[in-house]
PyMOL commands that place a pseudoatom at each C-alpha (Angstrom):
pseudoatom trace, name=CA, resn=UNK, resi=1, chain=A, elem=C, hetatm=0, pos=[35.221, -20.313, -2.118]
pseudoatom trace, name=CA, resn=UNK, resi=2, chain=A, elem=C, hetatm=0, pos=[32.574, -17.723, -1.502]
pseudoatom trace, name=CA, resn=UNK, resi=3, chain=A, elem=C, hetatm=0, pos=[29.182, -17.620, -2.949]
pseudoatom trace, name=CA, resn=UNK, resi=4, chain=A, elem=C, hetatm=0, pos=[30.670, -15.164, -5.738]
pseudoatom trace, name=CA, resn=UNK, resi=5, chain=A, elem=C, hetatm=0, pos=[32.267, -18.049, -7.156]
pseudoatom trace, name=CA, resn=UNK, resi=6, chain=A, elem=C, hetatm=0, pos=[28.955, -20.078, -8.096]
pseudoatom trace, name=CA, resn=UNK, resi=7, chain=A, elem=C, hetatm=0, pos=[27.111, -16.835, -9.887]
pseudoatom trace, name=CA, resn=UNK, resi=8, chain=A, elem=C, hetatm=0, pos=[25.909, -18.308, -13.239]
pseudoatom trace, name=CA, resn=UNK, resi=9, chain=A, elem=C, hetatm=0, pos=[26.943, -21.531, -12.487]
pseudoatom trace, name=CA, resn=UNK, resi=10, chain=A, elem=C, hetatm=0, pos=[23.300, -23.979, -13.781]
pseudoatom trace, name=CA, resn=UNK, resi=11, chain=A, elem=C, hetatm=0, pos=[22.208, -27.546, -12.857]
pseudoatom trace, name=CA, resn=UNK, resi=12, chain=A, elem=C, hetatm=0, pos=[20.903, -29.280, -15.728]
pseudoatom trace, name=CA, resn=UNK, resi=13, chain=A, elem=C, hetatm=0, pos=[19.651, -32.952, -15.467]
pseudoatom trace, name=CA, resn=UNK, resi=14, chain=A, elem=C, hetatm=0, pos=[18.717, -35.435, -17.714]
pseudoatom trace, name=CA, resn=UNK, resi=15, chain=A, elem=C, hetatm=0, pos=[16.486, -38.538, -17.468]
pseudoatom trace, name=CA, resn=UNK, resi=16, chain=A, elem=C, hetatm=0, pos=[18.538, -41.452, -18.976]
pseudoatom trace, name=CA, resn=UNK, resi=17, chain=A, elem=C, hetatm=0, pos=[17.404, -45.519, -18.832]
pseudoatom trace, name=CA, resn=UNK, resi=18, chain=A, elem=C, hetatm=0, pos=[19.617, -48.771, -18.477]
pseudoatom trace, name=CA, resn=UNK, resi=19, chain=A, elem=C, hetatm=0, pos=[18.947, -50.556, -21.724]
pseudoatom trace, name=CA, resn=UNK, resi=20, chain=A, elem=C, hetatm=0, pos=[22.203, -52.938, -21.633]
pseudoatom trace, name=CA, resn=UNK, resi=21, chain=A, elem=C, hetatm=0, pos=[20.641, -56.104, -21.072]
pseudoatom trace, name=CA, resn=UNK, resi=22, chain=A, elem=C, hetatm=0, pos=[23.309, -56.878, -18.194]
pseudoatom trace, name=CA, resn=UNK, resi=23, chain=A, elem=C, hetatm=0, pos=[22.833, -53.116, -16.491]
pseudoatom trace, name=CA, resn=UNK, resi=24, chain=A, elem=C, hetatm=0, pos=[24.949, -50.181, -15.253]
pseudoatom trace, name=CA, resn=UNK, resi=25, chain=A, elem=C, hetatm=0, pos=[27.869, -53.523, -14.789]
pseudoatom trace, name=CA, resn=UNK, resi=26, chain=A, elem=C, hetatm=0, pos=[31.801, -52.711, -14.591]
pseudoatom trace, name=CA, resn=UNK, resi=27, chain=A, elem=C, hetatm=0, pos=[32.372, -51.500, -18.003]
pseudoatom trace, name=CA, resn=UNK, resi=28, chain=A, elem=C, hetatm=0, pos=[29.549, -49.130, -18.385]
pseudoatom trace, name=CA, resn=UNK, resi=29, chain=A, elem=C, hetatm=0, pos=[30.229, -48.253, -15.334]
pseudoatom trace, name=CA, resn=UNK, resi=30, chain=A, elem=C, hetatm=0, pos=[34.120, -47.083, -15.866]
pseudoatom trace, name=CA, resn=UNK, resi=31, chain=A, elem=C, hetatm=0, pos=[33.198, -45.603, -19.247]
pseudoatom trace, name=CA, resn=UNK, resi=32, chain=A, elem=C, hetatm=0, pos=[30.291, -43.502, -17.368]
pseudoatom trace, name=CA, resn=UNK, resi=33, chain=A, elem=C, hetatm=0, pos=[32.824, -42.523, -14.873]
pseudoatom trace, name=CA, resn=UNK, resi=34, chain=A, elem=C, hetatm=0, pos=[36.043, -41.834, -17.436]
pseudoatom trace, name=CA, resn=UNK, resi=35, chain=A, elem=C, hetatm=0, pos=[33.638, -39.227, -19.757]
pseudoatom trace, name=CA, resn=UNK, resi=36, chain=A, elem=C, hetatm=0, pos=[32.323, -37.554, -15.603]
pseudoatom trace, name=CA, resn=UNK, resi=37, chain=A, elem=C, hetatm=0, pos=[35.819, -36.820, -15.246]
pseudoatom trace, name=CA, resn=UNK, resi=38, chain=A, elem=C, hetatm=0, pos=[36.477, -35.370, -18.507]
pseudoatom trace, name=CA, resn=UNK, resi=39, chain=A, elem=C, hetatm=0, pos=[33.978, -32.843, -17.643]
pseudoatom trace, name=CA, resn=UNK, resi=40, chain=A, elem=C, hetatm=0, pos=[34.345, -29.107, -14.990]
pseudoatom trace, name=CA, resn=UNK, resi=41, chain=A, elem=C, hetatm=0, pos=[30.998, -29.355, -14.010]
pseudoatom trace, name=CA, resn=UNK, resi=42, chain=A, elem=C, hetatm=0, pos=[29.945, -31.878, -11.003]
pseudoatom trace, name=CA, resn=UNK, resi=43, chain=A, elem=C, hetatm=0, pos=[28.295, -34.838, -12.570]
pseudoatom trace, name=CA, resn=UNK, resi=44, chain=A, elem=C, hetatm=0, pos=[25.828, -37.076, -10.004]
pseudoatom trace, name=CA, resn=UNK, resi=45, chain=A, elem=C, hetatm=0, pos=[23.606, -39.856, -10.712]
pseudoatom trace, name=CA, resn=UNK, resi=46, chain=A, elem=C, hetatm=0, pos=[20.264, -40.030, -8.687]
pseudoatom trace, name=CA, resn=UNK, resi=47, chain=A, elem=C, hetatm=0, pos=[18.486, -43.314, -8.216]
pseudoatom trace, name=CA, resn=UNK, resi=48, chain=A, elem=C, hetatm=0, pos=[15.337, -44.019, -6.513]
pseudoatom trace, name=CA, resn=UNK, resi=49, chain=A, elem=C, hetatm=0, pos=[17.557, -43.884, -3.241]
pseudoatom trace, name=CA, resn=UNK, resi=50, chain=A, elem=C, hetatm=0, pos=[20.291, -42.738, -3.401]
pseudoatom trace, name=CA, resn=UNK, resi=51, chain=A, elem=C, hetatm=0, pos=[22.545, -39.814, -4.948]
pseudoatom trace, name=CA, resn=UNK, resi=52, chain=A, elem=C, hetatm=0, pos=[26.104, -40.699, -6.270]
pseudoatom trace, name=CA, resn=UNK, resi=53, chain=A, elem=C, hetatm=0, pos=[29.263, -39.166, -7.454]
pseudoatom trace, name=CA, resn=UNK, resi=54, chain=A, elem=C, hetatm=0, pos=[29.005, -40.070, -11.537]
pseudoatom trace, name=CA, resn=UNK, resi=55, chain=A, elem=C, hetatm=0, pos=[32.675, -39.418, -11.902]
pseudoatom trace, name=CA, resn=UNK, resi=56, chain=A, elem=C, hetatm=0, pos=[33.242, -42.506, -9.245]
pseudoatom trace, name=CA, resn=UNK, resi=57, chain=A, elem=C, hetatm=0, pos=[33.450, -45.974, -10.862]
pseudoatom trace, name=CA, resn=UNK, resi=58, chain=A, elem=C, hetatm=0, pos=[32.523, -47.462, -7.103]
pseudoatom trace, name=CA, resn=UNK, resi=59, chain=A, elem=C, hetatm=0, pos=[29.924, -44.913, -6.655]
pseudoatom trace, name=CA, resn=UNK, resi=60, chain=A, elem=C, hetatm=0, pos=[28.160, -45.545, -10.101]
pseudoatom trace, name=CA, resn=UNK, resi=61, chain=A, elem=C, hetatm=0, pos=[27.925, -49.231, -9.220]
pseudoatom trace, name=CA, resn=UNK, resi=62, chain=A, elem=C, hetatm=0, pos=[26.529, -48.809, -5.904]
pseudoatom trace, name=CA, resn=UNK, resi=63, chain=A, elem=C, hetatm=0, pos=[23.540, -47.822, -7.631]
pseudoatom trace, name=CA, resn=UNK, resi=64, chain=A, elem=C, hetatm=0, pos=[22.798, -51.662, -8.613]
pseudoatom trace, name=CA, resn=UNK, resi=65, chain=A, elem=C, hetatm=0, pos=[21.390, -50.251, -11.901]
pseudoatom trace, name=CA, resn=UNK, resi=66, chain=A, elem=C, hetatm=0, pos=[19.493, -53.006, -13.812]
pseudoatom trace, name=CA, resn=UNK, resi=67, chain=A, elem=C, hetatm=0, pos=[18.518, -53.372, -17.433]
pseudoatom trace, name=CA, resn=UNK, resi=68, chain=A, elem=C, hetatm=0, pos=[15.223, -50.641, -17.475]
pseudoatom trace, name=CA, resn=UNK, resi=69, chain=A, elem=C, hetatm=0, pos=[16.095, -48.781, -14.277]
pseudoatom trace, name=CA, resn=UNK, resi=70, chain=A, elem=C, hetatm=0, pos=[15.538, -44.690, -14.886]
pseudoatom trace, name=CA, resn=UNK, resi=71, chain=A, elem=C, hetatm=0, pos=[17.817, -42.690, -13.433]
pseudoatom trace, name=CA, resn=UNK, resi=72, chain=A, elem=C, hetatm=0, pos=[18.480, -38.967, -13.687]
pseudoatom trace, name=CA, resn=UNK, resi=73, chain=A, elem=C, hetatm=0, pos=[21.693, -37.429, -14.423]
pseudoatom trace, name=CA, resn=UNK, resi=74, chain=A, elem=C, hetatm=0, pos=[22.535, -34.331, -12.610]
pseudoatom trace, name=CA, resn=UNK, resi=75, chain=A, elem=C, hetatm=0, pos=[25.366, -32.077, -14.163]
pseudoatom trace, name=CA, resn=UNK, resi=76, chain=A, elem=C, hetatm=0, pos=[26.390, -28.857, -12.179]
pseudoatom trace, name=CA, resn=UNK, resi=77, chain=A, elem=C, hetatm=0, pos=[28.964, -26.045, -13.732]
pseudoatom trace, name=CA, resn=UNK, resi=78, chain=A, elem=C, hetatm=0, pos=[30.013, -24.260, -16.541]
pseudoatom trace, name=CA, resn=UNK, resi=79, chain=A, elem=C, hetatm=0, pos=[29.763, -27.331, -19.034]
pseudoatom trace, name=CA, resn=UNK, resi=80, chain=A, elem=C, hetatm=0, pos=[27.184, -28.894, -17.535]
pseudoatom trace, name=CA, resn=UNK, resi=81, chain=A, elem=C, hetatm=0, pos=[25.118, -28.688, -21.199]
pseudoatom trace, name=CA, resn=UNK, resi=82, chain=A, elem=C, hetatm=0, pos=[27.974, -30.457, -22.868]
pseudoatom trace, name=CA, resn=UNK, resi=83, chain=A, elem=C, hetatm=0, pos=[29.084, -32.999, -20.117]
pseudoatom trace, name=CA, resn=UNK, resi=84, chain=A, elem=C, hetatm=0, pos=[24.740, -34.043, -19.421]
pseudoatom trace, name=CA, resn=UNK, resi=85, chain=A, elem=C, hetatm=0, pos=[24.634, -34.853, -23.770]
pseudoatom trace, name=CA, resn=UNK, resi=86, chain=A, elem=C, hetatm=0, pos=[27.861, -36.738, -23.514]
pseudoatom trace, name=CA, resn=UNK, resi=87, chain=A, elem=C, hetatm=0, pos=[26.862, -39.108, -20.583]
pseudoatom trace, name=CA, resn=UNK, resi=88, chain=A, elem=C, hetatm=0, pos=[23.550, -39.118, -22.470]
pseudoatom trace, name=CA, resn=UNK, resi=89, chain=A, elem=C, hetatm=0, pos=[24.726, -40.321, -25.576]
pseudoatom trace, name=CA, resn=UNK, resi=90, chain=A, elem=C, hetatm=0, pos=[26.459, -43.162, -23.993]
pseudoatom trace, name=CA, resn=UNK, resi=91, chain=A, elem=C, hetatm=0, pos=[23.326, -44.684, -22.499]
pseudoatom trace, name=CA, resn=UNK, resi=92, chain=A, elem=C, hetatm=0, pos=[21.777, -43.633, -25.973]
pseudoatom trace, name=CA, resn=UNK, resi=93, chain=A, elem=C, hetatm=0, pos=[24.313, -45.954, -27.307]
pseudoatom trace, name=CA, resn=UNK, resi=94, chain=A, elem=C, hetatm=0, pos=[24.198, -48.511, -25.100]
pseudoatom trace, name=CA, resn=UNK, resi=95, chain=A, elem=C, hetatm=0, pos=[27.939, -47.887, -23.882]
pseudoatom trace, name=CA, resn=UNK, resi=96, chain=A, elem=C, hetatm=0, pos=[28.566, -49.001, -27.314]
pseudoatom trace, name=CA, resn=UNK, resi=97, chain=A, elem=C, hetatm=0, pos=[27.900, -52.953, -26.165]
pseudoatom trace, name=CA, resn=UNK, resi=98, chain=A, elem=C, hetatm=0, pos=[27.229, -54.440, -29.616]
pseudoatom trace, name=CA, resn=UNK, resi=99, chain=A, elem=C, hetatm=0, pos=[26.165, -58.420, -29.506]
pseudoatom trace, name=CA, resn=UNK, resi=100, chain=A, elem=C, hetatm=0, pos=[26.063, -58.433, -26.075]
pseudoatom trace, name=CA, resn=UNK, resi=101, chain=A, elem=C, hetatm=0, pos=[22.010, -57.349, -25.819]
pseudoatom trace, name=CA, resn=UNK, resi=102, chain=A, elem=C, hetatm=0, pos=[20.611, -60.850, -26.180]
pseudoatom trace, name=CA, resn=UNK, resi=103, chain=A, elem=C, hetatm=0, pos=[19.508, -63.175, -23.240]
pseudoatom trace, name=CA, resn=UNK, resi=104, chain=A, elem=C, hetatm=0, pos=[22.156, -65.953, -22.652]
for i in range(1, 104): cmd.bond("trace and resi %d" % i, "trace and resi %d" % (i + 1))
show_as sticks, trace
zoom trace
């Protein structure tokens, strides 16, 4: 690749919180990582330490994302609009974990 190949390539990003009540666990996790890889564009998560691959399941959970933690999500290539208001929606949503948000 030359630097031809990145003209009007953007990097959008998007602050997103943990709300599940357990955190960024295994599920939320995958699911994060399975809609990353649906995506062109390179999709990272950025913590207060460290950067990650967000289409990696192991990567994702290296962050040791708890219930409140803010991360930003960094999406880089031609769909970077659409893939950074997918990943969005699913921490809008919870990752869609219904009945699970109380304290045990």
């Amino acid at each position: 690749m030359n630097g031809a190949d990145t003209v009007g390539v953007q990097t959008l990003t998007r602050e997103v919180v943990v709300a599940n009540s357990q955190g960024l666990h295994a599920r939320p996790a995958d699911m994060l990582a399975r809609e990353a890889r649906k995506w062109q564009s390179r999709i990272e998560l950025v913590g207060e330490a460290q950067r990650v691959d967000g289409k990696s399941i192991l990567d994702v959970l290296t962050l040791a994302a708890e219930a409140g933690t803010r991360l930003v999500v960094e999406a880089t290539g031609p769909d970077a609009r659409e893939a950074l208001e997918a990943i969005g929606g699913l921490f809008e949503r919870k990752f869609n974990e219904h009945g699970t948000e109380q304290a045990s």
